[in-house]
Each structure stands twice: as C-alpha cells, then as structure tokens.
N, C-alpha and C positions, 0 to 999 in steps of 0.2 A: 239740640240741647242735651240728648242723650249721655253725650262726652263727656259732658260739665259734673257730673253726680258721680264719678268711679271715682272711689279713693284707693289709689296705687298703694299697694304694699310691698315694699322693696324694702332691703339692706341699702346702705350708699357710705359711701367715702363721708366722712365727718374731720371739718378742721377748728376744734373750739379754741378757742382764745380766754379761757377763765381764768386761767391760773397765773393772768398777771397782775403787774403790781397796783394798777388802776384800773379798776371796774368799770366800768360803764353802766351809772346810772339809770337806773328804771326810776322817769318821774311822770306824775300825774300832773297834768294840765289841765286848768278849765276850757275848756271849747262853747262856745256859742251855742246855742239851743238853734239849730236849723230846720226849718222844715222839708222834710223827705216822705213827704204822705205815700206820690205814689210809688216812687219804688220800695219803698217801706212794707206798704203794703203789698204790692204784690211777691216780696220775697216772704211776709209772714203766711199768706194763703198759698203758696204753694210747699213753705218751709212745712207745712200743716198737715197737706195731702200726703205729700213725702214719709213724714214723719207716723202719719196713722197706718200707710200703707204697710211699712217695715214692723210696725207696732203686733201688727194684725197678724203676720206673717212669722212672726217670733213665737207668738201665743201664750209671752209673758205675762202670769197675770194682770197688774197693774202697772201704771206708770203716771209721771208727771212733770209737764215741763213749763217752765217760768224765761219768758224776755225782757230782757229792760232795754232799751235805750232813752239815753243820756241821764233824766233822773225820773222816768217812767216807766210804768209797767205797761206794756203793747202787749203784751198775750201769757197768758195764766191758763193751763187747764189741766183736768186729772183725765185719766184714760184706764180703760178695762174697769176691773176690780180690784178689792181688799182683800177678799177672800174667794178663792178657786170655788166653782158649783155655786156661786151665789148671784145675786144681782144687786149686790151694797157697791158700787158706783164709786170710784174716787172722785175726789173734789179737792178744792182746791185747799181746803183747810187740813186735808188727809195727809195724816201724820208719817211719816217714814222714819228711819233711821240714815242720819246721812253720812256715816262711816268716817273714812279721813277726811273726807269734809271738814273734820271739825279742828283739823291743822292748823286749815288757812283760820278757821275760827277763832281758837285760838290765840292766834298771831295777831288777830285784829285785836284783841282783848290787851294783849301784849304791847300794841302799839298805843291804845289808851291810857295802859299805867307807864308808859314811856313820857304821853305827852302830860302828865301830871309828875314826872322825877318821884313815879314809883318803884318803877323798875329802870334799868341801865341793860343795854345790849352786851355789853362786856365786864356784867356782871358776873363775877366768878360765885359758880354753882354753890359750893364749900361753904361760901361767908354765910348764906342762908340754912342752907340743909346739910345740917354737921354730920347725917349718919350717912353721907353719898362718899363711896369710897370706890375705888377699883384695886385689884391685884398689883398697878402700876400707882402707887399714890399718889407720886410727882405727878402721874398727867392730869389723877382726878383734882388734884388743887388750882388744875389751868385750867380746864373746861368751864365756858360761860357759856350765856342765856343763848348768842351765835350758835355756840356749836351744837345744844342740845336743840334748837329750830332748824336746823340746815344740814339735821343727819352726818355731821362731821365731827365724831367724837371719838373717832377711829375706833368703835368696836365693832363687834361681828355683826354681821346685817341681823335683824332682828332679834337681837340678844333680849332672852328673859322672856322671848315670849311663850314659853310653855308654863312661866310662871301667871301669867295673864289668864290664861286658857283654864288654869288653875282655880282660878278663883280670888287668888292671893291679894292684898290689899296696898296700893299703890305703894305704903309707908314701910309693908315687910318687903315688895320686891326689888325699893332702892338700897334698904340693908342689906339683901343679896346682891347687891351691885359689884362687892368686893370681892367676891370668890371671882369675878367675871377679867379675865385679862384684855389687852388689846389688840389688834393687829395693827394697826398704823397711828403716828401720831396727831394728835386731834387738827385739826383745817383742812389737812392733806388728802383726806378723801370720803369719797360717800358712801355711806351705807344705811340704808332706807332702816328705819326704827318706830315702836312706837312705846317698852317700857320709857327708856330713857328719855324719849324725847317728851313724855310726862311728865319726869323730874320738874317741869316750868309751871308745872301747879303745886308742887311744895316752895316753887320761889316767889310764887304770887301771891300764896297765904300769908308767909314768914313777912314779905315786904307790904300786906294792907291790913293784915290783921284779919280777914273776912277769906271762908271757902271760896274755892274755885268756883263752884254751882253759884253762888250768891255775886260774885262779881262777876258771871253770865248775865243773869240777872239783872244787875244793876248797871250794868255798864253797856251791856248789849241789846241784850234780848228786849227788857222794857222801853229804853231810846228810840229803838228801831221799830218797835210793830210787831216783833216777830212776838206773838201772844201765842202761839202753838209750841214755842221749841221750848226746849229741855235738857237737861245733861244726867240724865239717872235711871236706870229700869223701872222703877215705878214712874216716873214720865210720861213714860210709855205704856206701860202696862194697863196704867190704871184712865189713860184716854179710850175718851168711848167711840175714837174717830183712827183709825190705825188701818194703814195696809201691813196686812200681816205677810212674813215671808215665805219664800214656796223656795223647792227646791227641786231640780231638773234628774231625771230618769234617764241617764243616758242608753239604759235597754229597750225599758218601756217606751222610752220617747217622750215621757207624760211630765206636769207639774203636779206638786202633793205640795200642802199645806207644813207645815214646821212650825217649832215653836219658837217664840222670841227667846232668847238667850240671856243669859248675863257679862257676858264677855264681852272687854273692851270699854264695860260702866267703870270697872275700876282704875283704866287710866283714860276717862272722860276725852283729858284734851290731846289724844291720839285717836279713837274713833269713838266717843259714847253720846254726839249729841243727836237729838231728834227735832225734826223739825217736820213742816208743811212743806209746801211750791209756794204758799201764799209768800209764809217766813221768809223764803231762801228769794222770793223779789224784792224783800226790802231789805236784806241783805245784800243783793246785787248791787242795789244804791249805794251801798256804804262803800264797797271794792268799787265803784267806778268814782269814789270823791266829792259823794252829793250830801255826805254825813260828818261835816267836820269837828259837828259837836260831841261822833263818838271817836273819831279820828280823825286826827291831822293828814292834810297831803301830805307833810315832810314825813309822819309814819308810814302811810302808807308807800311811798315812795320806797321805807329802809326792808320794809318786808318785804316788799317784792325787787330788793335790788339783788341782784344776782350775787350769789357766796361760793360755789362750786360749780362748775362742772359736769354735767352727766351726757355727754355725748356718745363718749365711749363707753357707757355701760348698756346692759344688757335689759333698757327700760323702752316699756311699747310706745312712747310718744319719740321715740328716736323713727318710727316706721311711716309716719305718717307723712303721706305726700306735701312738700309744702315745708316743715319743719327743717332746717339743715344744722341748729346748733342746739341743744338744751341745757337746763343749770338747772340748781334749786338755787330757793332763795327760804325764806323765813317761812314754813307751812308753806311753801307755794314751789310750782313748777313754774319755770320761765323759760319760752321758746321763740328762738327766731323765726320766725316762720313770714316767707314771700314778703321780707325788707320789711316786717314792724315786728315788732315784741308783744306775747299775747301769755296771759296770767289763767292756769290750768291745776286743775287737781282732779283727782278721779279716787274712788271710794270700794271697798268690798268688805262687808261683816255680814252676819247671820243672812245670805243669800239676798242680801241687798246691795244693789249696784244702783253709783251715783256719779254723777259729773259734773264738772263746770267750769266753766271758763268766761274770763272777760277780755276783751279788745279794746284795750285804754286808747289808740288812736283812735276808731271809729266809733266810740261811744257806746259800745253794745256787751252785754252781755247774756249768758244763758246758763241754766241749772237744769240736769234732769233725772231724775229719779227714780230706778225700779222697784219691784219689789219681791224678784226673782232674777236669776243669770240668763242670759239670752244672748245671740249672737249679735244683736241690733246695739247691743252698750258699746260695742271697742270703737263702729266707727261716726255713733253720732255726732260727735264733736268735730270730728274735720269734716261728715259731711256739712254740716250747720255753716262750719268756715266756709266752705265750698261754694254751698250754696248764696250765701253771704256778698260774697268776694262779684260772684257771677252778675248774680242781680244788680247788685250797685253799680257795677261798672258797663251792663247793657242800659239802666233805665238812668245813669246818669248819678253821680251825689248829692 
C-alpha cells in the first residue's frame, strides 16, 4: 500500500482542448443513494490516521476538515488549536476565514439570482455599474458577469490589488478601474483576479436592490445551515469561537500568533467570507446538487462549465499527479483528472490556507481548513483523491 499515498510532482506535456467552439458540459446528475458502508468506511478511518499523522508533523496550529458523501455528512472534525500555547481545541463550529473560497461562494449566490432572472450571465458589467470604466472603453462596455467570474477580462493578473491591501473601498477601487489598461482582449485569456472580479457585488446590488452581505444571508447562509458564516471583519472578530491566524518563522522554524486583518472584507466576494467545517458541510451539499431550493442543477451545471483554459499556465493544480487538462469555470477550477471531471478551489489570506474540492461522479466531496501555512495544504487534496480512488476500487463500489 505504501505506493498508493506518493503524490508525484512532475511538469508533463499538457493538450487542452478549451478553446473551442463547443464546450463540453460539466453536468450535475442525481445518482441513487447507494450504500458503501464498508469501503466507506474503512477509507474514512484511515483517510483520518493519514491525515492526523501529516497534521501533527506540520505543527500547524489548527485545522479542520468536513466529508460529505452524496447529501450527508460522514465525518466533521476540528484538530489542534485556535490559538498557539493554549489548549482552546477546534471544533467543529470553529470559525476560519475561508479565503477564495468565497469564489465558488459567490458564484453559487450568482447561480440563485440567475435561477430567479436576476441576474443574466452575459450581462454587460456597464448597464449596471456606470462608474466601471478601463483605459480601453470599447472593451469595458463588453465585459459581462462571464468574464468578471472566469478571470477573462484581459487585465493584468491581479490588477488593483495594492488598492485592496489599502484599505480602499470596493466602490473607490472600481473608479480606479479606468487609469487601468489591458493586455488581451476579454474571453481570450486568463488572469487570476480578485478587485475585479468583485465588480459582481456592485451587479448584484444594482440588480436586487439588497447588499451583497444581506443576499449571503438570505439566499445562502440562512437556507443552508451555515449559522456560523459571514462576509465582514466584524463577523469574525466579534465571534467568540475563531481560529486565529499564525504565521510561519522560516528562521526560527517556529509559529507566532498574528492578528486578523481587514484585507479582502472589502471585496468580500473574492476572499472575505468566514465560515465553520460545520458551514462548509452544508455547503458541500449544495455543490454536490442536494440544494435545489438554493440552486438549480442547470446553475450549477453553468458555473462549473468550463470557460477557459488553464493548462498551460503556470497554476499548481497543473502538477498534480492525476490531473492532465485544467480550466476555470465560474469561481471554480475544473480538472480532468484520471477520465472524470472534479470541481476544485484552494484559498490563501491573512495565513489562512483552505481547500476544497467535490467529485460530481462519485458523490463525494471535501473542505479543509488551516489556520496557519504548512507544508501539509499543497498536497491534501490529491492525497484525499488518492486515497479515495484506492480504497474504492480495492473494497469494491
């Protein structure tokens, strides 16, 4: 079994096929509730050992990680602590910061005012938020709701984020959007963002009338269960249940405590929401198609249908053993990975590292969440597949 747990890290020949004239559908099917007790189980108890062992050996302070298969939760737990020198115990209500996580979050939100003709996918940015301009007019008058969720707006990979880091307030750094020129024209390529791809909270206002925060809220957060999450620094700040962040001593070797930030509340739906492990399992449900009341599977199908391309970019899930084609899709990464298609996103702000991914064929998905950097975050995810992949196909489907 030894063999089965090494995640290769190699460069490889990549042949994507994105950029043609028909996509290939990412859809969401209902599948039968089957029961898989024992190889279920025995991948969750050793996926556990696995996972404590690396945990331990990191010396991350806290962590937390959530399983769902099909529309249940199979294992919840919190690990370490909240705070370095203490013994305040994560749990499973234990609040984190879930970073870009709040992409795909968004996008879900996105897909709800879609299935109510609040929003339109190929709504052009302009008709809503009149002060969105660039250097290039003509391209800011094409860019729609697409190209701001699918990093294809052709501006410069992370444009305006020293204005984020600033302080600056989502509505002054889309008026700065005009001094900002392009390099490519918008569909044609990708360039990971998180001012602009904000902009989709001044088109979500303009198009319900109600804050971003408030149709989390009402559209998400209350539906679902997730009673712990949040989209604001006082969210966070002001719960009395918070793994706080650490930050890694690359001299020392040591972790030290940090303080929470405010960077990244001000464009919320790029990285400011906060949530639990409990949250982010009943959020699992919703991404695996067991929530139609907050989302349609036809939505969920359009956000996670692939829009671009990312093979040949210089993105760490191109490394992953397993993986041979990547794309974005709407907040989401999508990857071929060993002949099925699996729905990925990974997270980094104020020394919080997050993950998660779901596998629409086998029913399953996974969240996990630190609450400091450690070497154990790059390759949880494809071990999880790994181990995943292994077990089911020695104990049977």
């Amino acid at each position: 079994m030894k063999c089965f747990f090494r995640i290769a890290i190699a460069l490889f020949a990549i042949g994507c096929t994105a950029q043609k004239e028909q996509k290939e559908e990412f859809r969401i099917e209902s599948k039968p509730v089957v029961e898989k007790t024992d190889s279920l189980s025995f991948f969750l108890e050793h996926y556990e050992k696995f996972f404590a062992t690396n945990f331990n050996i990191s010396e991350c302070p806290g962590a937390a990680v959530v399983i769902v298969k099909d529309s249940t939760v199979v294992y919840q737990k919190g690990f370490g602590v909240k705070e370095i020198h203490t013994t305040d115990s994560v749990d499973v209500n234990t609040v984190f910061r879930i970073a870009s996580l709040s992409k795909g979050v968004t996008s879900v939100l996105a897909g709800n005012l879609a299935d109510r003709n609040e929003l339109q996918w190929n709504q052009n940015v302009k008709q809503t938020v009149k002060n969105f301009s660039l250097k290039d007019k003509a391209q800011a008058e094409r860019l729609t709701v697409n190209h701001l969720l699918s990093h294809t707006t052709g501006l410069y990979k992370y444009t305006n984020s020293k204005l984020i880091h600033k302080g600056m307030s989502l509505q002054s750094i889309i008026s700065n959007f005009r001094y900002n020129g392009v390099v490519a024209k918008e569909g044609t390529t990708y360039d990971y963002q998180n001012a602009v791809f904000s902009v989709i909270e001044k088109v979500m206002e303009s198009n319900t009338q109600k804050s971003f925060g408030t149709l989390l809220e009402e559209r998400l957060f209350g539906p679902a269960g997730m009673t712990n999450a949040s989209s604001s620094y006082l969210g966070i700040k002001n719960n009395g249940n918070v793994a706080l962040p650490h930050k890694w001593n690359h001299y020392s070797k040591k972790y030290s405590l940090t303080n929470l930030h405010k960077n990244y509340y001000n464009v919320a739906a790029a990285g400011g929401i906060n949530a639990s492990i409990s949250d982010m399992g009943e959020y699992l449900k919703v991404l695996l198609g067991y929530r139609p009341d907050i989302i349609s599977k036809e939505s969920l199908s359009e956000i996670f249908n692939p829009i671009i391309c990312t093979s040949d970019n210089d993105t760490y899930v191109n490394l992953w053993d397993g993986v041979t084609d990547s794309y974005y899709a709407k907040g989401w990464r999508i990857l071929d990975y060993r002949n099925r298609r699996i729905v990925y996103h990974g997270g980094n702000v104020n020394q919080y590292k997050t993950q998660l991914m779901i596998d629409p064929e086998n029913g399953i998905g996974v969240c996990v969440l630190f609450n400091g950097p450690n070497p154990f975050n790059g390759p949880v995810i494809p071990t999880f597949l790994n181990y995943y992949d292994f077990f089911t196909a020695t104990m049977g489907n």
